[in-house]
KEDRENTI-857378 format. One record per atom (N, C-alpha, C, O): residue in three letters; x, y, z. Coordinates in steps of 0.02 Angstrom, whole numbers, padded with zeros to 5 digits, always signed. Example, Ala and Ser with C-alpha at 12.3 -4.5 7.8 and 13.67 -1.06 7.14 Angstrom:
// KEDRENTI-857378
ALA+00660-00284+00390
ALA+00615-00225+00390
ALA+00660-00165+00390
ALA+00712-00166+00423
SER+00642-00112+00354
SER+00684-00053+00357
SER+00645+00002+00394
SER+00670+00057+00402
This chain:
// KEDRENTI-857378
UNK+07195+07349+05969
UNK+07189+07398+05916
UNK+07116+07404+05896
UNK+07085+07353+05880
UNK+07086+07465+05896
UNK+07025+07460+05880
UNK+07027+07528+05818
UNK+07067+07574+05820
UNK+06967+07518+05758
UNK+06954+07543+05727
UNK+06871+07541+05692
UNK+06830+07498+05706
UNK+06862+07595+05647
UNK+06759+07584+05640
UNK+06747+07534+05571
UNK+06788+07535+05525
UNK+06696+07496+05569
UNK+06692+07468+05522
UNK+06595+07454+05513
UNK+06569+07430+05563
UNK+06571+07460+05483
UNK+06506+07440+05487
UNK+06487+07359+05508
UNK+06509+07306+05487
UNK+06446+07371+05550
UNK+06408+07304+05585
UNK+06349+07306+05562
UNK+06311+07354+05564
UNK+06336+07240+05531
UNK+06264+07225+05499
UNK+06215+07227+05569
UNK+06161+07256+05571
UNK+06241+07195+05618
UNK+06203+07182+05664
UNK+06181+07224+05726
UNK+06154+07211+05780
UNK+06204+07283+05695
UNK+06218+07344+05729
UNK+06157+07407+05694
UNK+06114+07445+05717
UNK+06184+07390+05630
UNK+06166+07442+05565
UNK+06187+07488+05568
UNK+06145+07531+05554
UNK+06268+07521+05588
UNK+06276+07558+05614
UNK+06361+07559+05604
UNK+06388+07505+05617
UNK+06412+07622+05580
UNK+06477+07610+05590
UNK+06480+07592+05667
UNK+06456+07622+05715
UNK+06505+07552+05665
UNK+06557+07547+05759
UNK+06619+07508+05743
UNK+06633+07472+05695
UNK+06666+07532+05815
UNK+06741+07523+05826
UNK+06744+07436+05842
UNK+06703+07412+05881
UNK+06790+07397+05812
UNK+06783+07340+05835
UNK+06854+07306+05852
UNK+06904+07325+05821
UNK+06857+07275+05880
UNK+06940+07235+05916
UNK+06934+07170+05871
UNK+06891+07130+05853
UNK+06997+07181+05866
UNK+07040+07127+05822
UNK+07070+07051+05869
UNK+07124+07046+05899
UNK+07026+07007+05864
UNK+07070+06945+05878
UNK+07104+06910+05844
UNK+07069+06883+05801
UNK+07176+06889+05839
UNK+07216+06838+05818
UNK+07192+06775+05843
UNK+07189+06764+05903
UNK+07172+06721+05788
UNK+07154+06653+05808
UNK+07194+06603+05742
UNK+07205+06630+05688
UNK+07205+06558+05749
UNK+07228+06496+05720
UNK+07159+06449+05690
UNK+07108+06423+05715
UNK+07184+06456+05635
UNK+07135+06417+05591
UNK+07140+06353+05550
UNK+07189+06364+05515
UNK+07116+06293+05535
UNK+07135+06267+05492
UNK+07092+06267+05432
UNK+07032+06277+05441
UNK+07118+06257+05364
UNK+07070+06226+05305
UNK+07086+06191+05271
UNK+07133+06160+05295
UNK+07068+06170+05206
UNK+07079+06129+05173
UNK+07093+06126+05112
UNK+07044+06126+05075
UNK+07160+06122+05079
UNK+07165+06156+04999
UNK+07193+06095+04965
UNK+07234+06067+05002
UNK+07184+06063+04902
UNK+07189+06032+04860
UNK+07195+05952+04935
UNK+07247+05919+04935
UNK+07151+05938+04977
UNK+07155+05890+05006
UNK+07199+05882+05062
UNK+07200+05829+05092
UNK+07249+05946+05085
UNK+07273+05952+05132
UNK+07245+06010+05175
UNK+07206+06056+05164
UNK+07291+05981+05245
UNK+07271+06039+05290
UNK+07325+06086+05301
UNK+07382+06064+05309
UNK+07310+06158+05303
UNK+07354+06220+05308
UNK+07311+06232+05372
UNK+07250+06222+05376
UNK+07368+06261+05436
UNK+07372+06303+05483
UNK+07388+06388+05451
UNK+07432+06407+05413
UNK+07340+06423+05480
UNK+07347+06475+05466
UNK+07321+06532+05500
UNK+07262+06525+05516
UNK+07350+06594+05518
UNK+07331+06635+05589
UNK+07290+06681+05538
UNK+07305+06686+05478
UNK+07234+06716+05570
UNK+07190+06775+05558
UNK+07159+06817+05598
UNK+07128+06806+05650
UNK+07170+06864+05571
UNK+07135+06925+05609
UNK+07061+06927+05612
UNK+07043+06939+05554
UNK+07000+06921+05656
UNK+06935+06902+05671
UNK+06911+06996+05676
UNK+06957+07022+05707
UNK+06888+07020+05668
UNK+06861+07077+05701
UNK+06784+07060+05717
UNK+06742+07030+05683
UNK+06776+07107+05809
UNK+06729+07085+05819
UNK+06701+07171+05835
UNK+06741+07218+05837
UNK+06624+07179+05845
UNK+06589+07229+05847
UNK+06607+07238+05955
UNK+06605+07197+06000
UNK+06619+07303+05952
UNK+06638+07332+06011
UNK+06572+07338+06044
UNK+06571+07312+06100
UNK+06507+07370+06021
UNK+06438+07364+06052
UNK+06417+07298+06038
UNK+06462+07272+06070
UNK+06393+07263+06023
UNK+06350+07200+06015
UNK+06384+07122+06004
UNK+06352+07070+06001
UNK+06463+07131+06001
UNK+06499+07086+06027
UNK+06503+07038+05953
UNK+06540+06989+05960
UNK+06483+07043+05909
UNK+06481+07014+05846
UNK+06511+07004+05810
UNK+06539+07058+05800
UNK+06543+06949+05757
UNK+06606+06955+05706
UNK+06565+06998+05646
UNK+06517+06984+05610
UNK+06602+07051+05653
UNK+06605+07077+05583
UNK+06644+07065+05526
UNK+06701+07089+05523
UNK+06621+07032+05481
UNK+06628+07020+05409
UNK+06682+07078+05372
UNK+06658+07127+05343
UNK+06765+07066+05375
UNK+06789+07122+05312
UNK+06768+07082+05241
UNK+06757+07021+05235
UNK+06764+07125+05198
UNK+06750+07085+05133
UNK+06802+07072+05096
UNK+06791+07074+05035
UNK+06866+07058+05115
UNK+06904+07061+05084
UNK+06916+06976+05139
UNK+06899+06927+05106
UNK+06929+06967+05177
UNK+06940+06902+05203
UNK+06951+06831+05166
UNK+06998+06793+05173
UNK+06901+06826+05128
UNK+06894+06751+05084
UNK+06952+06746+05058
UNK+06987+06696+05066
UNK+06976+06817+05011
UNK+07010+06829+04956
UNK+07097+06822+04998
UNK+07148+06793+04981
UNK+07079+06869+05065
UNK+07159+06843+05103
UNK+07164+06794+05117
UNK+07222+06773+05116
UNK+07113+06750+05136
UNK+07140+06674+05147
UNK+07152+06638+05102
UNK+07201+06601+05105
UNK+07113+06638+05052
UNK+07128+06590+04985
UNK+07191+06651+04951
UNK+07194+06649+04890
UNK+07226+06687+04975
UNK+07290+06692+04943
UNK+07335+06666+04974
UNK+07384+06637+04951
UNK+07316+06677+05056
UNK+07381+06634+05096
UNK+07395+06577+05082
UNK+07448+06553+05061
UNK+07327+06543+05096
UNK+07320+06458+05085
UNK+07356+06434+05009
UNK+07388+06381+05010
UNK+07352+06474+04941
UNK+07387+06457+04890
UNK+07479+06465+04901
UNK+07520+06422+04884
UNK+07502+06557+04945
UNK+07556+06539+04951
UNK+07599+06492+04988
UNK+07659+06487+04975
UNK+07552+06440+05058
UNK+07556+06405+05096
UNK+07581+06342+05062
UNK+07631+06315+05085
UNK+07552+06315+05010
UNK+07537+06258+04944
UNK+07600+06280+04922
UNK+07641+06240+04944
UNK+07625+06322+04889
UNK+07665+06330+04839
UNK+07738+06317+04891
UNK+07780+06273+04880
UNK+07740+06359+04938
UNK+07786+06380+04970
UNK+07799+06283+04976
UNK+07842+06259+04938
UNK+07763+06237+05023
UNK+07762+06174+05050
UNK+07789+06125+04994
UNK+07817+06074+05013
UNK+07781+06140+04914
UNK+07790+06096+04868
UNK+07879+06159+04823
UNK+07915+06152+04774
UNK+07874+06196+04865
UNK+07908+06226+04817
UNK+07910+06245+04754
UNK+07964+06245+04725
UNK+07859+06262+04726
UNK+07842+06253+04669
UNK+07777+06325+04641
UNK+07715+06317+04642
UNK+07815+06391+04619
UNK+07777+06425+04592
UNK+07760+06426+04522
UNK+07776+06385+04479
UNK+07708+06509+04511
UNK+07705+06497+04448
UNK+07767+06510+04396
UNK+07775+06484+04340
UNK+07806+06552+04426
UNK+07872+06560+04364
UNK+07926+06498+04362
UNK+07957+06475+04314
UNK+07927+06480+04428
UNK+07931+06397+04413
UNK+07918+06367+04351
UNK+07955+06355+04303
UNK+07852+06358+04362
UNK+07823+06327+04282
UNK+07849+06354+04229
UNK+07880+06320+04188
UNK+07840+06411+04223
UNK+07834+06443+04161
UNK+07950+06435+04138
UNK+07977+06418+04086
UNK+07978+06456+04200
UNK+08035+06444+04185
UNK+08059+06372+04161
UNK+08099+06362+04115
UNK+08026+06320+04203
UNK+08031+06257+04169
UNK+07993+06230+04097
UNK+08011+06177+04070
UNK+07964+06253+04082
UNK+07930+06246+04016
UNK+07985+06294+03962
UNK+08013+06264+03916
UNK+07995+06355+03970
UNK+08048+06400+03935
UNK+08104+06350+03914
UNK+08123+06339+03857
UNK+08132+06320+03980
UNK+08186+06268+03962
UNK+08218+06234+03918
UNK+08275+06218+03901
UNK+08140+06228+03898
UNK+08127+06174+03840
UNK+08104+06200+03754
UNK+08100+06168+03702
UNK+08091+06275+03770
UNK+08096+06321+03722
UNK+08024+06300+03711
UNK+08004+06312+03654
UNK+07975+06267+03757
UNK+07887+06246+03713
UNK+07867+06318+03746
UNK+07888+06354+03792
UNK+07806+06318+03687
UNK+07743+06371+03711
UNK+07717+06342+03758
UNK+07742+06291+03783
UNK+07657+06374+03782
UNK+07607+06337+03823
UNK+07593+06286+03780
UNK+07615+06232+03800
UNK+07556+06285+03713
UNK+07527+06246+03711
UNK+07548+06193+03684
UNK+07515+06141+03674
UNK+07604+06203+03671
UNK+07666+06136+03639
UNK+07684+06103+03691
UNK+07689+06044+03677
UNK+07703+06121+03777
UNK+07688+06110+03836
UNK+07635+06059+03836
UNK+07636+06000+03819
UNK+07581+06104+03862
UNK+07524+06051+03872
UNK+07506+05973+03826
UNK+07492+05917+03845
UNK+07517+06010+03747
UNK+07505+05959+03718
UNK+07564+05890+03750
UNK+07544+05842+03782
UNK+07623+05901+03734
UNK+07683+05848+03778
UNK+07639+05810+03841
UNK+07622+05751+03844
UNK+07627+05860+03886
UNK+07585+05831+03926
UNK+07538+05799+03943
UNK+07529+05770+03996
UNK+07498+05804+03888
UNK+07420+05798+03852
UNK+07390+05831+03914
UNK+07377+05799+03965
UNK+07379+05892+03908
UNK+07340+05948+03964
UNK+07313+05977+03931
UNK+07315+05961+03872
UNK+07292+06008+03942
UNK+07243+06068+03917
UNK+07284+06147+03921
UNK+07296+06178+03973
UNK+07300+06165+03861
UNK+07330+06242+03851
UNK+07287+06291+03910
UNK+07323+06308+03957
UNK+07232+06309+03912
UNK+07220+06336+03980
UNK+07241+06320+04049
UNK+07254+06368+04086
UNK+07247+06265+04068
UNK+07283+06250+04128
UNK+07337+06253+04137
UNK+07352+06268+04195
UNK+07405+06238+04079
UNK+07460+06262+04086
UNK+07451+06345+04087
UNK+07499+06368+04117
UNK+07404+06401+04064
UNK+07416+06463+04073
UNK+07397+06485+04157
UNK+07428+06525+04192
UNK+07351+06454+04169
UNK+07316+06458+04244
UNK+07387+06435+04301
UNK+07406+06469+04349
UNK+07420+06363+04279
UNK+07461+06349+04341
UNK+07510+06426+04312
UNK+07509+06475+04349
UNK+07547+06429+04250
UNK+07587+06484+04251
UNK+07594+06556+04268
UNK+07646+06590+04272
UNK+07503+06579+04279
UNK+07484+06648+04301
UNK+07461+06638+04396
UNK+07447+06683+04437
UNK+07465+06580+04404
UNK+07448+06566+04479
UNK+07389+06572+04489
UNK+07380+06574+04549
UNK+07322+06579+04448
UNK+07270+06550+04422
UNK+07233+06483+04447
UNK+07173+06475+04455
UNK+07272+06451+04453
UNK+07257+06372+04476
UNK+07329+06332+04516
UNK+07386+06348+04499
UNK+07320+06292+04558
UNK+07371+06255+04586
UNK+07385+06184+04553
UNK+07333+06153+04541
UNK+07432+06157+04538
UNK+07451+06076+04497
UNK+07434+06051+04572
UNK+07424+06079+04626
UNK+07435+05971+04541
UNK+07388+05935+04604
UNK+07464+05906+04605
UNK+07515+05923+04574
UNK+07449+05840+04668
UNK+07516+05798+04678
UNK+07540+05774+04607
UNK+07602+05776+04603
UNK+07512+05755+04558
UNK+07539+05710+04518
UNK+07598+05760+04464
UNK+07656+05753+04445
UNK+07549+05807+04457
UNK+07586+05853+04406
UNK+07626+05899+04440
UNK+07667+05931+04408
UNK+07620+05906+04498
UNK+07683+05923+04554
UNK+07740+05892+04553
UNK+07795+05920+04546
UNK+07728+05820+04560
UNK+07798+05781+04571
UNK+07841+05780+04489
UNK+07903+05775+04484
UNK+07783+05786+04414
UNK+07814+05785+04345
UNK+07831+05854+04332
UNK+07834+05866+04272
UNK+07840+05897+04366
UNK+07859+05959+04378
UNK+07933+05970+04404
UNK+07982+05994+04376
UNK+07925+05950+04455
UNK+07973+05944+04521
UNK+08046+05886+04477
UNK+08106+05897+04488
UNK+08025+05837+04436
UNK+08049+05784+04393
UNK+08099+05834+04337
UNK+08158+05836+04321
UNK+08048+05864+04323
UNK+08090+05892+04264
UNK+08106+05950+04269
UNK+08119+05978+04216
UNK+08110+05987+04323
UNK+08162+06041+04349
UNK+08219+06027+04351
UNK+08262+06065+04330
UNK+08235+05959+04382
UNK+08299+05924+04392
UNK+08331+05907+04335
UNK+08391+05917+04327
UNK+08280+05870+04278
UNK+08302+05836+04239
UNK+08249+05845+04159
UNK+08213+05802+04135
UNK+08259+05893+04140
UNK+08208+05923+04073
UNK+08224+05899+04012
UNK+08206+05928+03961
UNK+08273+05823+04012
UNK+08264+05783+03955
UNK+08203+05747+03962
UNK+08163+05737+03917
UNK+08198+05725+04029
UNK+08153+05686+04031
UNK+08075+05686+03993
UNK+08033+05641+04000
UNK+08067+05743+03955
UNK+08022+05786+03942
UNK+08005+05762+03911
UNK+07944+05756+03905
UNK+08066+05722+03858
UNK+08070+05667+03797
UNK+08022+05604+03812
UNK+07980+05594+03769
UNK+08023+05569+03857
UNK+07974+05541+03880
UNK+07910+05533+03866
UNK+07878+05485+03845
UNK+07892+05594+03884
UNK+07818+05605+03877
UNK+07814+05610+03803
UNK+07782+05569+03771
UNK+07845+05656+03775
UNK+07835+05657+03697
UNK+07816+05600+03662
UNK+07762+05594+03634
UNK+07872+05548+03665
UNK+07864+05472+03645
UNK+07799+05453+03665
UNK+07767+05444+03613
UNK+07761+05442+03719
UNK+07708+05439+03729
UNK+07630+05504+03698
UNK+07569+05501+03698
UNK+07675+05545+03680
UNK+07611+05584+03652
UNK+07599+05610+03588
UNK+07557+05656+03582
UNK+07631+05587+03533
UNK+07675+05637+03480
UNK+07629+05580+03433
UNK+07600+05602+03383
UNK+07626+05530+03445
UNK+07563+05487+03376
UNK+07497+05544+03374
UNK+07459+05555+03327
UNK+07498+05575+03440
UNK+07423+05580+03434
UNK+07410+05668+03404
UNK+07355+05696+03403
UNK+07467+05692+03386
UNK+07486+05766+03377
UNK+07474+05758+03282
UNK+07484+05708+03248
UNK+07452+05821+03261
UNK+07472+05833+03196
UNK+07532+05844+03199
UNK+07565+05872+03242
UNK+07554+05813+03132
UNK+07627+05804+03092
UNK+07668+05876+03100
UNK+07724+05873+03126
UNK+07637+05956+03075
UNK+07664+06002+03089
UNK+07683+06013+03159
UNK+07740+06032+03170
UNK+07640+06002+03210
UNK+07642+06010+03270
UNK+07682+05944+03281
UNK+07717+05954+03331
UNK+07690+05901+03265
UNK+07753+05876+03302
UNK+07805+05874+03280
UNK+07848+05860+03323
UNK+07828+05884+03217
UNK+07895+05908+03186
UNK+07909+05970+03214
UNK+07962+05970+03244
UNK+07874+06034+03214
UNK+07876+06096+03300
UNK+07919+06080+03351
UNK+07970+06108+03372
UNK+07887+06022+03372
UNK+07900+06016+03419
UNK+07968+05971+03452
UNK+08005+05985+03499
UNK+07966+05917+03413
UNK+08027+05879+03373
UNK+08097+05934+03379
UNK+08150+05926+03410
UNK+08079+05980+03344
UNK+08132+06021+03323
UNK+08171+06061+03383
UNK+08233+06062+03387
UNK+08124+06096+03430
UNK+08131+06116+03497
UNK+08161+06096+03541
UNK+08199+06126+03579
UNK+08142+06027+03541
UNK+08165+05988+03577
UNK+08233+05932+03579
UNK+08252+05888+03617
UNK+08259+05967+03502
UNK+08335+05947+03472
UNK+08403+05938+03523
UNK+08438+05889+03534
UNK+08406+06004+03548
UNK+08453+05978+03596
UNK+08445+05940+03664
UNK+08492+05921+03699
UNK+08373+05930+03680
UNK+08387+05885+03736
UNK+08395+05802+03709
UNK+08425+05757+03739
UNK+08366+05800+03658
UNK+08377+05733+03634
UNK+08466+05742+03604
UNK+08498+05691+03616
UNK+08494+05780+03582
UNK+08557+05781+03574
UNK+08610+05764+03637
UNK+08667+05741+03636
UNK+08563+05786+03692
UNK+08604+05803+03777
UNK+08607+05712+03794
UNK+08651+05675+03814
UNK+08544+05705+03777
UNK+08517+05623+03809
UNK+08555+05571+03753
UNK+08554+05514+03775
UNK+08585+05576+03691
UNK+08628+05541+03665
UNK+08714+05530+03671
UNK+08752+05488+03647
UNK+08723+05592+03720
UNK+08803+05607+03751
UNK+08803+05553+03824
UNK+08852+05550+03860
């Protein structure tokens, strides 16, 4: 398949052929296999640069991640709903940072292994949520944790049956 695209090395529109090649990289410490389209310059034999490339690979490579852990952003955001927290009643439970719960929930940013697997934990099991609270709720203002306390009524009701 050939079509025109400007060649720097050319200075010049020209028609260039498309190779399919296999690539690897490297995202949050793993390796993703992943196929791409190369275009090369038909006169001077050159890879021409689409500018859009970076942006297709770092989308594949994120749906590659997500797809491998199972784990998107409405994922999150549905597992947090669960529990009836905001983001930042969320994060706080977590002790995270309210921006990063908005980033993993807009697909913004990827959770690493750890907060993958306390993810993956409480999909299954979103009392467990209680947990963390106990561990984080000294360190919360009183309004904000009676909030949150309150929200979180029926799973502590579920976890006393």
């Amino acid at each position: 398949m050939k079509f025109m695209i400007y060649c720097e090395n050319c200075g010049e529109n020209s028609s260039v052929q498309i190779q399919e090649t296999s690539a690897s990289y490297v995202l949050r410490r793993e390796i993703f296999e992943i196929k791409e389209n190369h275009l090369f310059c038909t006169k001077c034999g050159r890879e021409v640069q689409d500018k859009d490339d970076e942006k297709k690979r770092q989308q594949r490579l994120t749906e590659l991640y997500q797809r491998r852990y199972n784990m998107f952003p409405e994922d999150i955001k549905r597992i947090r709903k669960s529990m009836r927290l905001t983001q930042s009643e969320f994060a706080d439970v977590l002790n995270m940072g309210k921006a990063t719960i908005k980033r993993y929930e807009t697909g913004g940013s990827l959770p690493d292994g750890v907060l993958l697997g306390v993810l993956r934990v409480l999909r299954k099991n979103p009392e467990l949520i209680l947990m963390f609270f106990e561990e984080t709720k000294a360190g919360l203002p009183e309004k904000e944790r009676q909030r949150i306390e309150e929200k979180l009524q029926p799973l502590m009701q579920k976890r006393l049956k």
